[in-house]
C-alpha positions in Angstrom: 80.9 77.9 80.0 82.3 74.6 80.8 80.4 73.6 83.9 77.2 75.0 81.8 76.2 77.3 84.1 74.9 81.3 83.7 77.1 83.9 85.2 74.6 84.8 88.0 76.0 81.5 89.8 79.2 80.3 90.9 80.3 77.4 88.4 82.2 75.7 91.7 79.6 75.9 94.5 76.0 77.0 94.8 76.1 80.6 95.2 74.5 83.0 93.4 75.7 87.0 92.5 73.9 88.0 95.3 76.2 85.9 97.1 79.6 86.5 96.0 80.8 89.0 98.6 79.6 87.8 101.7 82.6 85.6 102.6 80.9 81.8 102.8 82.1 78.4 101.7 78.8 76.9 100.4 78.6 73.7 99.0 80.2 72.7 95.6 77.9 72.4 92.5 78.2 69.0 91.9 78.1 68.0 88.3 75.1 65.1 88.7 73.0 68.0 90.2 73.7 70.0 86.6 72.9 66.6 84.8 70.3 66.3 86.9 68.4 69.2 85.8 69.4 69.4 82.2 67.6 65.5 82.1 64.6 67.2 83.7 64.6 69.9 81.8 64.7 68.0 78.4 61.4 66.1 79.8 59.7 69.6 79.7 60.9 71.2 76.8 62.2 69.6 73.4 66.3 70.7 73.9 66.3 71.2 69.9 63.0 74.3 70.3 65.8 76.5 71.5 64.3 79.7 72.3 62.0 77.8 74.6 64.3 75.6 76.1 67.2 78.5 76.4 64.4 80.9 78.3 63.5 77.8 80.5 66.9 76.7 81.2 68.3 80.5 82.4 66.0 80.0 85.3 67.1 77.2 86.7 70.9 79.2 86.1 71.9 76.6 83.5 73.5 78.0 80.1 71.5 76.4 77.6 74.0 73.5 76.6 71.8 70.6 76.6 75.0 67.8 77.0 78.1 69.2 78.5 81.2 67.4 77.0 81.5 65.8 80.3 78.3 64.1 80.9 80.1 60.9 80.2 83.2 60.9 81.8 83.5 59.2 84.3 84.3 60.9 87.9 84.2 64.2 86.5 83.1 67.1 88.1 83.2 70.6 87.6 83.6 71.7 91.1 86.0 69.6 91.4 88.6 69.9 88.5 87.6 73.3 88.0 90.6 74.2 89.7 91.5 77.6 91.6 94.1 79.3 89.3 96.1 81.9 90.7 97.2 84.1 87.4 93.6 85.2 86.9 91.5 84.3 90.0 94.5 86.0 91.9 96.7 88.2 90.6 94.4 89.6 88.3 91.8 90.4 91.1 94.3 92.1 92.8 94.7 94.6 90.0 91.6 95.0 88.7 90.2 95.5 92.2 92.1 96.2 95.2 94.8 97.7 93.9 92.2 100.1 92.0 91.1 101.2 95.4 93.8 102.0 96.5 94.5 104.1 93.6 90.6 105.5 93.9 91.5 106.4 97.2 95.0 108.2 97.3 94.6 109.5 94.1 96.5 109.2 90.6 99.1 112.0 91.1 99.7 110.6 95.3 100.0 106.9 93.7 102.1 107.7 91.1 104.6 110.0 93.2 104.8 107.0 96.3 105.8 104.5 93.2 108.4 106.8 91.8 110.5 107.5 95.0 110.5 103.5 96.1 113.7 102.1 97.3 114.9 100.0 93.4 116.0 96.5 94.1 117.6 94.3 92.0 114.6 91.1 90.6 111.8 93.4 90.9 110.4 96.0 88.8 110.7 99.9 89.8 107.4 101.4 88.4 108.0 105.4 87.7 104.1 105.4 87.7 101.2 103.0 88.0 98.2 105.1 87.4 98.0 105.2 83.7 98.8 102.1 83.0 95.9 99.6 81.9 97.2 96.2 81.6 100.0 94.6 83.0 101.5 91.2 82.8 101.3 88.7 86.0 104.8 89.6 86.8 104.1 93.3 87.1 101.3 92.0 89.5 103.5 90.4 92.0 105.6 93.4 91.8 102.7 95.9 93.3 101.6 93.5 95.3 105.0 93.3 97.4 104.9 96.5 98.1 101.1 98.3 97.9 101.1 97.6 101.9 103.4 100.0 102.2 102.6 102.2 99.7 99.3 102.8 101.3 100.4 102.6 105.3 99.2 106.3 106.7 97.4 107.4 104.4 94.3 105.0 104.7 92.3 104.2 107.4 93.9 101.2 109.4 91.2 99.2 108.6 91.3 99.6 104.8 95.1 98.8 104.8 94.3 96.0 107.4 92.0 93.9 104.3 94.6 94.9 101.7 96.7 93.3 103.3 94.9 90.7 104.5 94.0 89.8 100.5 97.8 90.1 99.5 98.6 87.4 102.6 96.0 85.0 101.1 97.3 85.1 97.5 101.0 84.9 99.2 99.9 81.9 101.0 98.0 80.3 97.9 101.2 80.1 95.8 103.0 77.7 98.4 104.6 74.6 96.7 103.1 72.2 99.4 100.5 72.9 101.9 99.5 71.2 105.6 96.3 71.1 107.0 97.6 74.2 109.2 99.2 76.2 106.3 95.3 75.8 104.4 94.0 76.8 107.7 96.0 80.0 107.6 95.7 80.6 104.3 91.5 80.5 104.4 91.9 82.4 107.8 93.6 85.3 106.0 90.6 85.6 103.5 88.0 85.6 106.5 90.1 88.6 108.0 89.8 90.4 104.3 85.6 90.1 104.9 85.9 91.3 108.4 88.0 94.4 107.3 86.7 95.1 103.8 83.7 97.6 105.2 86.6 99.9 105.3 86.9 99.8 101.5 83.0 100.8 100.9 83.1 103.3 104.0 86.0 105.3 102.0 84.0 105.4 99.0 87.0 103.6 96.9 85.3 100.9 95.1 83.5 102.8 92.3 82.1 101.7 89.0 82.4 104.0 85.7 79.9 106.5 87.4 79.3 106.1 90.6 80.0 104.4 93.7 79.6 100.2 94.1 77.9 99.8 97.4 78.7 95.5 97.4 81.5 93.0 96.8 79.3 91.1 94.3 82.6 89.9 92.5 82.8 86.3 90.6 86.7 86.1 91.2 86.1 86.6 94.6 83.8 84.5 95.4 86.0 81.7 93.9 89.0 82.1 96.2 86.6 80.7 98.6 87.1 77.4 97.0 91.2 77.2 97.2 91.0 75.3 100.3 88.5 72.8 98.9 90.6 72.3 95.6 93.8 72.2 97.7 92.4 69.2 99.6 91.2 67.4 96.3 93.9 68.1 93.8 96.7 69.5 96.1 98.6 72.7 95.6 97.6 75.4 93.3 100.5 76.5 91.7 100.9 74.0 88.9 98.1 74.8 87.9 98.5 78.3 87.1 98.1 80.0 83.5 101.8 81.6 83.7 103.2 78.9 81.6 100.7 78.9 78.9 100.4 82.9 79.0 103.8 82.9 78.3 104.1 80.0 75.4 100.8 82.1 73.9 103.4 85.0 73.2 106.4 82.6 72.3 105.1 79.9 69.9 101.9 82.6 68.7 102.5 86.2 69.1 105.9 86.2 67.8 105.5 83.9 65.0 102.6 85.1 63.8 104.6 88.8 62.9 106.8 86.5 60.5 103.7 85.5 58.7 101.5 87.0 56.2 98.8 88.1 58.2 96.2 86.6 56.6 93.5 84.8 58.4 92.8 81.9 56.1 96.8 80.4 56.5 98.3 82.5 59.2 97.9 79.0 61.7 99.5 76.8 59.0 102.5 79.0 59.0 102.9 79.8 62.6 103.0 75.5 62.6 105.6 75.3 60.0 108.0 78.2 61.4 107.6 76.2 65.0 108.6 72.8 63.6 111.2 74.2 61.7 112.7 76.0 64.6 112.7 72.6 66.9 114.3 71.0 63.7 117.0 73.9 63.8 118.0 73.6 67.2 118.1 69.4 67.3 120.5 69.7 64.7 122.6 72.3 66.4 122.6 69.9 69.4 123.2 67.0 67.1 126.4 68.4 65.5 127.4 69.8 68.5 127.8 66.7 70.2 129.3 64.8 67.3 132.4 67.7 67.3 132.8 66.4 70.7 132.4 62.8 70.2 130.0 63.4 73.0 127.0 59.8 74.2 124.1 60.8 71.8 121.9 60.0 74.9 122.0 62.5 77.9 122.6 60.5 81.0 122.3 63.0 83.6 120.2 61.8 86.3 116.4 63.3 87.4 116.4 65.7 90.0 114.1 68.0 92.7 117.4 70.3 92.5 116.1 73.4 91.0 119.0 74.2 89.4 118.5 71.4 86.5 115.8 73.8 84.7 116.4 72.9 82.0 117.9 69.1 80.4 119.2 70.1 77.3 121.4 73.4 79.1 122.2 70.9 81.7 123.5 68.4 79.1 126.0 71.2 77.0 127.1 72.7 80.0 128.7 69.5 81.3 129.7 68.8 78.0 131.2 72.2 77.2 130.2 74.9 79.7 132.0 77.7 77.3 129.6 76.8 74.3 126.3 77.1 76.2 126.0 81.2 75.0 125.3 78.8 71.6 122.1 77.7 72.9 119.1 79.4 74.0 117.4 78.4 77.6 117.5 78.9 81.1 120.8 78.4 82.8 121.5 76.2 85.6 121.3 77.7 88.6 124.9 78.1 89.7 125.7 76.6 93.6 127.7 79.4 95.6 127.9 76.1 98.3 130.8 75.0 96.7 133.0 77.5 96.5 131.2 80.4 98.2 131.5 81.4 102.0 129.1 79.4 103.7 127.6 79.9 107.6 128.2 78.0 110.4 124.7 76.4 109.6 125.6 75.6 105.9 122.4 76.9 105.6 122.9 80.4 103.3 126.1 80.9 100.9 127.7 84.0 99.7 129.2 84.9 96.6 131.7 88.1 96.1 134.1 88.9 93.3 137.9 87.8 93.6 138.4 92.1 93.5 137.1 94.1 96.3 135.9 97.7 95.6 138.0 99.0 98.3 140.7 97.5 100.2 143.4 98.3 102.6 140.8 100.6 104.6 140.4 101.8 107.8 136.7 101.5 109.9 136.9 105.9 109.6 137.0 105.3 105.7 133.5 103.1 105.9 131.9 105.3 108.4 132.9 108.6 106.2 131.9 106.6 103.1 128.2 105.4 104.5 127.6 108.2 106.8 127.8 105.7 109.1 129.3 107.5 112.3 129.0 104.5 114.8 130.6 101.8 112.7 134.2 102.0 114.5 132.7 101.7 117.6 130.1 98.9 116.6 132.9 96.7 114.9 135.3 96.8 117.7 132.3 95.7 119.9 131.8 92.9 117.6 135.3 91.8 117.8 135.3 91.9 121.3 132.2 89.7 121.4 134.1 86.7 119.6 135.4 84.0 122.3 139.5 84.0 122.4 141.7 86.9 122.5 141.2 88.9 118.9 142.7 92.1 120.3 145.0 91.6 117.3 142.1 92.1 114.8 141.5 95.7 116.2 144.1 97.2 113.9 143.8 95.5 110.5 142.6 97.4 107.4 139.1 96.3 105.5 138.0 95.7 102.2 134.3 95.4 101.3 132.2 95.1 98.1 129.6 97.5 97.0 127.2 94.6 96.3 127.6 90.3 96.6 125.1 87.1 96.0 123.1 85.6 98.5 121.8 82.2 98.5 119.7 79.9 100.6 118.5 76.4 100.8 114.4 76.0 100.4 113.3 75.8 103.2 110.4 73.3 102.6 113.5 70.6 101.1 116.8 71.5 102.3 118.6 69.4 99.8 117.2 72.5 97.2 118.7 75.0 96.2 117.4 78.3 95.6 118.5 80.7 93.1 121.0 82.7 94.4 120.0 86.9 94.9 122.1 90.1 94.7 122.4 92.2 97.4 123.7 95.7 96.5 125.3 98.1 99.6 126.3 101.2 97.3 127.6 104.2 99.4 125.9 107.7 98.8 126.2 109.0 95.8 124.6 112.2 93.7 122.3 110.2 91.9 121.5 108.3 95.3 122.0 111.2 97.9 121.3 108.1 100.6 122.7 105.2 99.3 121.2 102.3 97.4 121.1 99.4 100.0 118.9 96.1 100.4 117.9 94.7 103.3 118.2 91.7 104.9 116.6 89.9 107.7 119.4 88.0 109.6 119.3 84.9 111.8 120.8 86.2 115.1 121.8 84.1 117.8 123.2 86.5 121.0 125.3 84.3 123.6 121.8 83.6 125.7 121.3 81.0 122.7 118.0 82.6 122.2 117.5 82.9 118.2 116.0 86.5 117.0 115.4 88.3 113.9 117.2 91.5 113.2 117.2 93.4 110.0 120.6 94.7 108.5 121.6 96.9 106.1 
């Protein structure tokens, strides 16, 4: 609509619908081209006979608008601020297509029993079924996609699960904060390997319309992820650009209001307004009165930072102020720093969190091994102790006290000087309602005493 184009063509680049699957980067539709023709176009045909001039305009693949809202400003360009954005062009993709072939092609009932028995961790959503559900939200989205890999490994062909997972790399690899020449490069590489595998997807008859099978990847959204790297390079990364933020104000400041009002079509925008501004006038006054009690500076002087953990000014500001009155405000809480007080690594580079109370103490290495069916624990600790430089013979007969779950938290790794928010990791024993435990994993930084560095997962 905006770059005044039909559907039948890309409103980025030149390609048409017959097009949109094949896996080229054509060239961008510039905006003087679109110009171009409409000013031809209105030398043939009088814009204002519109049947005429709509019939005549539909074959060159132009919409009909005789003078797109841009025509004048200058610079602009549809394929170029037409941004890639990843709530839609991504994430919904990924569930309205290849996440519906992989339900096509296990099944409902196999789908639904594979999403019930997965391993629940704490931050992400534990889905007791996925096949009758019609709409999600773009949190639900990331969900399946961090685990539909799995879900699907041995029971497709390799090659099917080989594009699914190339096409879940790619949108992975989109959503970085910054991007390098190399990281692009990746990224665009990851959607080539999706084309080479997706034969796979048609060959096991999985993507299917209403009533029959779709022999073709004749997709709009797809076609556009072709242009992330192009957008990347003029506007830089995606991910600001993304829809979550005003998805999420469209249920906030107009979903919810609007069941407070009337419901009457003529004047439900008017109140929505008024309940808005009367809320923001609420909560200045709450700050404002607030800070008088304390004879608290009227002006918040905490300093701009990159520091994820200042989310939010106004939380930032009580908090300092009065940390035990913040449950008074609503907003998202700083992000507290388990560096400061924490157990921190050699490295400084990841700090944990546990509470002051163990869940067991004064324990021997039998009691652990017993407790996780764990029967090589004994042996595996003593190993470890041994492995330390100095003489820790001593450490061999001491009791142990562990937690059943702690925080984890890292630096980012793009800027070290960020903080990420911190994650729990939970290590409960078996149990009857968890006949194997409930334990996350985590990859760990091993360095064995040939200095190489390694990756080992631990439980």
């Amino acid at each position: 609509m905006i770059a005044c184009i039909t559907k039948s063509v890309s409103p980025v680049t030149i390609a048409e619908k017959n097009q949109f699957g094949d896996g080229i980067l054509y060239a961008p539709c510039d905006g003087e081209l679109t110009l171009q023709k409409l000013h031809e176009l209105c030398q043939q045909i009088n814009p204002w006979r519109l049947q005429e001039f709509l019939a005549e305009a539909k074959k060159h693949n132009l919409s009909g608008v005789q003078l797109p809202f841009w025509h004048n400003w200058q610079f602009s360009n549809p394929s170029i601020f037409l941004i890639g954005e990843l709530l839609h062009y991504g994430h919904k993709l990924f569930f309205d297509h290849p996440f519906k072939w992989c339900k096509v092609l296990l099944g409902h009932d196999e789908i639904d029993v594979h999403y019930r028995i997965q391993h629940k961790r704490v931050g992400v959503r534990h889905f007791n079924g996925v096949s009758h559900i019609s709409q999600m939200t773009g949190c639900e989205h990331r969900d399946l996609q961090c685990t539909i890999v799995t879900t699907i490994a041995g029971l497709a062909d390799p090659d099917f699960v080989h594009a699914i997972r190339a096409i879940v790399d790619f949108l992975y690899r989109a959503q970085a904060a910054t991007f390098t020449p190399l990281s692009i490069c990746a990224m665009e590489e990851s959607l080539q390997e999706f084309h080479s595998f997706k034969g796979a997807i048609l060959r096991a008859g999985a993507r299917r319309g209403k009533s029959k099978e779709i022999l073709h990847f004749d997709i709009p959204k797809l076609e556009l992820l072709q242009s992330f790297g192009r957008s990347i390079h003029n506007s830089g990364s995606l991910i600001p650009y993304t829809a979550d933020v005003s998805e999420c104000l469209l249920i906030t400041h107009c979903k919810d209001p609007f069941t407070h009002t009337n419901h009457q079509r003529s004047g439900f925008t008017r109140q929505i307004v008024l309940l808005l501004d009367r809320e923001e006038s609420i909560r200045r006054f709450d700050l404002f009165s607030f800070l008088q009690e304390r004879d608290a500076s009227l002006t918040n002087t905490s300093l701009a930072s990159d520091d994820p953990r200042y989310v939010d000014p106004t939380m930032d500001w009580v908090q300092r102020i009065s940390p035990e009155e913040a449950k008074r405000f609503h907003g998202p809480r700083t992000y507290r720093n388990h560096f400061l007080k924490g157990i921190v690594t050699e490295d400084s580079t990841t700090a944990f969190h546990v509470t002051v109370k163990p869940d067991f103490a004064d324990k021997p290495p039998n009691y652990v091994a017993m407790t996780y069916n764990l029967p090589n624990f004994p042996a595996l600790l003593w190993n470890y102790i041994d492995a330390i430089p100095g003489d820790n013979s001593r450490l061999h007969g001491h009791l142990l006290k562990g937690w059943t779950k702690f925080r984890l938290q890292l630096q980012s790794h793009l800027h070290p000087s960020d903080l990420l928010p911190s994650q729990q990791v939970q290590a409960f024993p078996p149990s009857t309602e968890y006949p194997y435990g409930k334990c996350d994993a985590v990859l760990v930084h091993y360095t064995p005493l040939s200095g190489i560095r390694s990756k080992h997962p631990a439980h």
